[in-house]
C-alpha positions in Angstrom: 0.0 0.0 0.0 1.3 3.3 -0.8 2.2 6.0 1.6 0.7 8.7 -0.3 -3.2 9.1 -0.6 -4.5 9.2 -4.0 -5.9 12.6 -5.2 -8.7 12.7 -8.2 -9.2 15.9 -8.9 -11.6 17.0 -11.8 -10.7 19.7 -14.3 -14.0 20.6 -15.7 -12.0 23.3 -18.4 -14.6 25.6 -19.9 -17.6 23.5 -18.9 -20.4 23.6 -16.9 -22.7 27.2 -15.9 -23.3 27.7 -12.2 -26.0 25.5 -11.9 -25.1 22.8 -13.9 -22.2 22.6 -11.8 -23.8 22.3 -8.7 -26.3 19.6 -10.5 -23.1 17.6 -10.9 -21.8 18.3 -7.5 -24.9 17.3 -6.0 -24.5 13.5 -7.6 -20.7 13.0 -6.8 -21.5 14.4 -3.2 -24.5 11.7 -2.8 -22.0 8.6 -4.2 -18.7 10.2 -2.7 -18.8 12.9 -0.3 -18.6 11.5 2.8 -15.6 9.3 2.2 -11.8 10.4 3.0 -10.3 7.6 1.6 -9.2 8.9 -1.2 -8.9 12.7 -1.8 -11.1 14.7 -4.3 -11.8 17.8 -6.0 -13.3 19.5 -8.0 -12.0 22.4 -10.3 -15.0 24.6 -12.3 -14.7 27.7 -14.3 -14.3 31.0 -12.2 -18.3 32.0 -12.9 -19.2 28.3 -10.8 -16.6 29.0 -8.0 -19.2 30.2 -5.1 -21.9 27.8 -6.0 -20.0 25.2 -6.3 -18.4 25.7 -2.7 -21.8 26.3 -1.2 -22.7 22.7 -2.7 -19.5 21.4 -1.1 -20.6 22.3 2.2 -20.5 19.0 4.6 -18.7 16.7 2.2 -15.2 15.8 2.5 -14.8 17.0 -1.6 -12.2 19.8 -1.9 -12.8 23.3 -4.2 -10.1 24.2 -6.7 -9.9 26.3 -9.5 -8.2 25.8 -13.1 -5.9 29.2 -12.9 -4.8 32.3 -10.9 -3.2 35.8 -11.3 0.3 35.8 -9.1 -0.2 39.3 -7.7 -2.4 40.3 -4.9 -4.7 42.6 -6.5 -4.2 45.7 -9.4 -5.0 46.5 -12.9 -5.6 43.0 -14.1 -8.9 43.1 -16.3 -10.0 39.5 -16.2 -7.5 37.7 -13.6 -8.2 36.6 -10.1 -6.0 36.8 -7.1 -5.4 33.7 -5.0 -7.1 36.1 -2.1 -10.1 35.8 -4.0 -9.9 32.1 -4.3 -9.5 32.1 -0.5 -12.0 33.6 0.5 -13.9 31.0 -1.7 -12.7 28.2 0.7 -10.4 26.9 -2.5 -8.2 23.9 -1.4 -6.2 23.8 -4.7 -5.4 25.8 -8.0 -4.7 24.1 -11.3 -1.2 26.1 -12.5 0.5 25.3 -15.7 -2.0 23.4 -17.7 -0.7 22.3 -20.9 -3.5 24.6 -22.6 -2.7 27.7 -20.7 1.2 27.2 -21.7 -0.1 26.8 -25.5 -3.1 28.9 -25.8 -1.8 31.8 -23.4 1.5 31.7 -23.8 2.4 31.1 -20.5 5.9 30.7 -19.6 7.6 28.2 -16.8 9.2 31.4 -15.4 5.4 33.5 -15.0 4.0 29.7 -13.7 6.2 29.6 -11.2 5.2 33.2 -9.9 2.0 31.9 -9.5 3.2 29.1 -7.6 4.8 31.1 -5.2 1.6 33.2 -5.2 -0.3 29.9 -4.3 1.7 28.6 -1.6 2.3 31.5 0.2 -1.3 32.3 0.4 -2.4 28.7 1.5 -3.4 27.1 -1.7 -2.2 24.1 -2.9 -0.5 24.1 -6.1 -1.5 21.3 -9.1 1.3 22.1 -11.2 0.9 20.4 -14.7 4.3 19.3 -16.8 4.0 17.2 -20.0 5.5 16.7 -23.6 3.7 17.6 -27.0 3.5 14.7 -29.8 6.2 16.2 -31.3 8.7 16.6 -28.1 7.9 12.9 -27.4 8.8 11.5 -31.4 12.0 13.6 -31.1 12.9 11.4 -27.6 12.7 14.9 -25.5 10.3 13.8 -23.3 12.4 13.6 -20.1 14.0 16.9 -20.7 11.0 18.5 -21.3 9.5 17.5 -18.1 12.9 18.4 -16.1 13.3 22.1 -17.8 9.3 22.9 -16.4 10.3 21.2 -13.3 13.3 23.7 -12.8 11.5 26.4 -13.7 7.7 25.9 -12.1 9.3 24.9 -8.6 12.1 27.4 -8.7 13.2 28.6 -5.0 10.3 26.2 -3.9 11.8 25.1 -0.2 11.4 21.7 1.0 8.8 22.3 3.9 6.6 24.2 0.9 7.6 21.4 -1.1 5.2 18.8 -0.1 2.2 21.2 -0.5 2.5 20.8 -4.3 0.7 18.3 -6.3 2.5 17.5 -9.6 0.6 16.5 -12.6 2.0 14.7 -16.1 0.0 15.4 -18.5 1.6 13.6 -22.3 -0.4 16.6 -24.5 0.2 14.4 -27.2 -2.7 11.6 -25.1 -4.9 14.9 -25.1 -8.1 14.8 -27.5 -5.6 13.2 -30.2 -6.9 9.3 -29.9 -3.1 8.7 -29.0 -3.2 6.9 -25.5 0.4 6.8 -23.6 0.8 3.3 -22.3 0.6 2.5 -18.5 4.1 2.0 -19.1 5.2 5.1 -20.7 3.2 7.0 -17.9 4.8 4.9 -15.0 8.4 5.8 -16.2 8.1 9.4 -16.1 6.2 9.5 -13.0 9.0 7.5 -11.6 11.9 9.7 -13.5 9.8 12.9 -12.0 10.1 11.3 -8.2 13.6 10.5 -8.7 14.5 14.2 -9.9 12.2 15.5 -6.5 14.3 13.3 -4.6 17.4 15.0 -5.8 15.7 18.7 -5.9 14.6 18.1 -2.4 15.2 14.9 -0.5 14.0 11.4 -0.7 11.7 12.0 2.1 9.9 14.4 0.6 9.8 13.1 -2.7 8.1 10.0 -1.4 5.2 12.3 0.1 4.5 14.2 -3.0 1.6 13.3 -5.2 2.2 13.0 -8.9 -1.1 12.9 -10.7 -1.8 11.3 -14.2 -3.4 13.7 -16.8 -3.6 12.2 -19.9 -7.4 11.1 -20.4 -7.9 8.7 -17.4 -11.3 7.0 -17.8 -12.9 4.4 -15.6 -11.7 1.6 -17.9 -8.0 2.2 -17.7 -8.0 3.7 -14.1 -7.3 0.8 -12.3 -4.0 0.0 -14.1 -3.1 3.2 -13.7 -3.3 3.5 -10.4 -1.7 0.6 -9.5 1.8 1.9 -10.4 3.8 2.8 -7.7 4.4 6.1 -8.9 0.8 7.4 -10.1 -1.0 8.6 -7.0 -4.6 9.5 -8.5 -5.9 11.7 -11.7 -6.3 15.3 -13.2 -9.2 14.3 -15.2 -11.0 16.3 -18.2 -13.6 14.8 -19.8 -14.5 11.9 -17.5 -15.5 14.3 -14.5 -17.9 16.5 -16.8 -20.7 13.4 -15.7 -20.7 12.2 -12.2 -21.3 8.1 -13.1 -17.7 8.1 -14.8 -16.0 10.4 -12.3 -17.3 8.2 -9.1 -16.2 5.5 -10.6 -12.7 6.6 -10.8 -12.7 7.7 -7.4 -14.0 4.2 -6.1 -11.3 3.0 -8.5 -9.1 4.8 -6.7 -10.7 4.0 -3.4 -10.3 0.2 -4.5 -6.4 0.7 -5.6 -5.7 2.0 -2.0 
């Protein structure tokens, strides 16, 4: 049995109004929400934030949210301030997603403001890594995934260390009908410990969760999960419908 207590956390992307949200919420609180076996959140646009942690109330399911602004407040028309997530009762913020680095540009150096940003006020930090088709066919994957380590945990100390939740994402197993094998996932999740282990210490990179992002669906869950070095999901499309995303938390639940 692993140390570490799996985490499925869902990334609903740009899904979901305010009450359909707390629709969904309603149906994974009634199959899940009293359990603590496993750990879960749930992650909905910025609009679906306050409803969502008003259906969360009494359950043992986690708020997050999918971005954040690293400063505290100013002339940023259309950001949010990890204050403003806060006082939301927000457990963790999505950081680094593999669309926010492609569609916005975003840079390890500016992700790893927000990290700071995160930590220091209380949040826990998903910080996504992962190769594109292309990085992966060119054998760069494990490069890749150690430049956005250096730069998205930059001056990260040890004791903030194990507050972070890392996520591998391949983009190339993203809406692509390419699936990365549960042996592909396993060795970079295991490269990724061992480079925490030297970042930090072994101790603490045995107590940080690395997530799998890369379409995890009820049917290939439980392989997954049983890798020593996968410790739960950032899942897309499967937690849009509460059957498909309790039944990877009970896989979960099952693989614990």
């Amino acid at each position: 049995m692993k140390s570490r207590k799996f985490l499925i956390a869902g990334n609903w992307k740009m899904n979901k109004t305010a009450s359909d949200g707390v629709d969904l919420i309603k149906d994974i609180v009634a199959a899940v929400g009293p359990q603590t076996e496993v750990d879960v959140a749930v992650c909905p646009p910025f609009t679906g934030l306050e409803s969502a942690s008003k259906a969360l109330e009494g359950s043992a399911i986690k708020l997050g949210a999918q971005n954040m602004h690293p400063k505290a407040s100013g002339a940023f028309t259309g950001e949010i301030s990890a204050e403003m997530l806060r006082s939301l009762f927000a457990s963790y913020v999505i950081l680094g997603h593999s669309e926010r680095r492609q569609y916005f540009g975003e840079t390890d150096a500016f992700i790893n403001e927000k990290v700071t940003a995160a930590l220091k006020n209380l949040l826990k930090p998903i910080l996504c890594i992962g190769e594109t088709l292309q990085e992966r066919e060119s054998g760069k994957t494990l490069d890749v995934v150690k430049t956005q380590l250096e730069g998205g945990l930059a001056g990260v100390d040890a004791s903030n260390a194990v507050n972070i939740v890392l996520a591998y994402e391949p983009v190339w197993a993203i809406g692509t009908g390419k699936v990365a094998t549960t042996e592909q996932a396993q060795e970079v999740h295991a490269f990724i410990r061992g480079w925490l282990a030297t970042r930090f210490d072994k101790a603490v990179a045995g107590k940080m969760r690395i997530l799998y992002g890369g379409s995890m669906k009820p049917s290939n869950a439980p392989e997954l999960l049983a890798q020593e070095d996968i410790d739960g999901g950032l899942i897309g499309g499967a937690s849009l419908e509460a059957k498909s995303f309790v039944d990877l938390v009970k896989a979960a639940m099952s693989a614990g």
